[in-house]
Structure formats: C-alpha cells, structure tokens
C-alpha positions, 0 to 999 in steps of 0.5 A: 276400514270395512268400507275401504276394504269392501270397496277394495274387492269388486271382484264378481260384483257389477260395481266398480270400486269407486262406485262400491265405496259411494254405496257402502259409504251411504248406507254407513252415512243414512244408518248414523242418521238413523241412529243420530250419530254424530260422525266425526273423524280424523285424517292424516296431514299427508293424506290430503286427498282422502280429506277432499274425498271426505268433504265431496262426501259431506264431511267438513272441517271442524274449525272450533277448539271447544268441539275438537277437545271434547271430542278428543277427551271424550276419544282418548280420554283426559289423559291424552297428550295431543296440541291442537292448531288452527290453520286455514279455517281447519284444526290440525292436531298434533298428537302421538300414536302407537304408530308415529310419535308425532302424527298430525291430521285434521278433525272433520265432521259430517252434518247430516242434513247437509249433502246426503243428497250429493251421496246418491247423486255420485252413486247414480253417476257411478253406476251409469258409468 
C-alpha cells in the first residue's frame, strides 16, 4: 500500500507517478531479494489490469494447487475456509474476506532471478520520458 500511495503523490517530486510506482516497486523487488524473500500475492478477479501490471513486473501466475494451499495455510491459517480453482493455467480462489463474502482473485508469485532487469529498464524509460 505504501507503494501505491508514495506513487500516488508525485507532487514536488521530478517523477511522474507511474515512474514513481516503477522506483518504489524495484527497491521493494531488490530489498526482498536481498532478504531472499518469496514474494507472493493475490489480485482480485476484477481487477485484472493490476495482474497484468504484476506480470509486466515479473510476477507470474501460480499454477500448482500444493504451493496455493501452503501458501494459504500458512497466510490465514488451517482454519481458513477458501476453494481454490484452476482456470487458464492460473489459480483463482475463492475465499471470504472482512470486505466481501465471496472474493475471488488470482495467486501470483515473483521469481527473483527472472525480470529484475525489466524493472530498471521501465524505470529508464519513464524517467526519459
């Protein structure tokens, strides 16, 4: 959220807010490498232009049922009531929230090793701009 927000306030600043979200978003990216995180995260079904925006980032859709209930157990514990589905070589899940009884969304995950490079080539490209 502080990413969004950060990116959302370009007042002052010499970036624009798309060029704002790239820089934020790669010193969030390198810091988890730094600290050999594994980045995982969920997107709303209907917000399906934020999970391209992911994927131009290197994100990928998790495909595999065993990693998406791990994850989840792990996340909301074994208690957690949630239905996971796979359509389109994706996971959807579908899972109540303190929001919404019925959310749905897809799981993503970031490999490290895969596009941090595309990262600092979007920044050089916004900040020509």
């Amino acid at each position: 959220m502080k990413i969004l927000e950060g990116a959302a306030f370009s007042q002052g600043s010499y970036l624009s807010s798309v060029s704002a979200f790239s820089e934020m978003f790669y010193h969030f990216l390198m810091y988890g490498k730094e600290m050999k995180w594994d980045l995982w995260g969920e997107i709303s079904h209907s917000h399906y232009n934020i999970f391209k925006l992911m994927a131009n980032f290197g994100f990928s859709p998790i495909d595999q049922f065993e990693i998406a209930n791990c994850l989840y157990s792990e996340f909301l514990g074994t208690e957690a009531k949630y239905q996971l589905h796979k359509t389109n070589n994706k996971i959807l899940t579908h899972r109540p929230t303190q929001l919404l009884t019925d959310y749905s969304g897809f799981l993503i995950k970031y490999e490290q090793s895969v596009n941090c490079n595309l990262i600092k080539q979007i920044q050089r490209h916004e900040y020509n701009r």
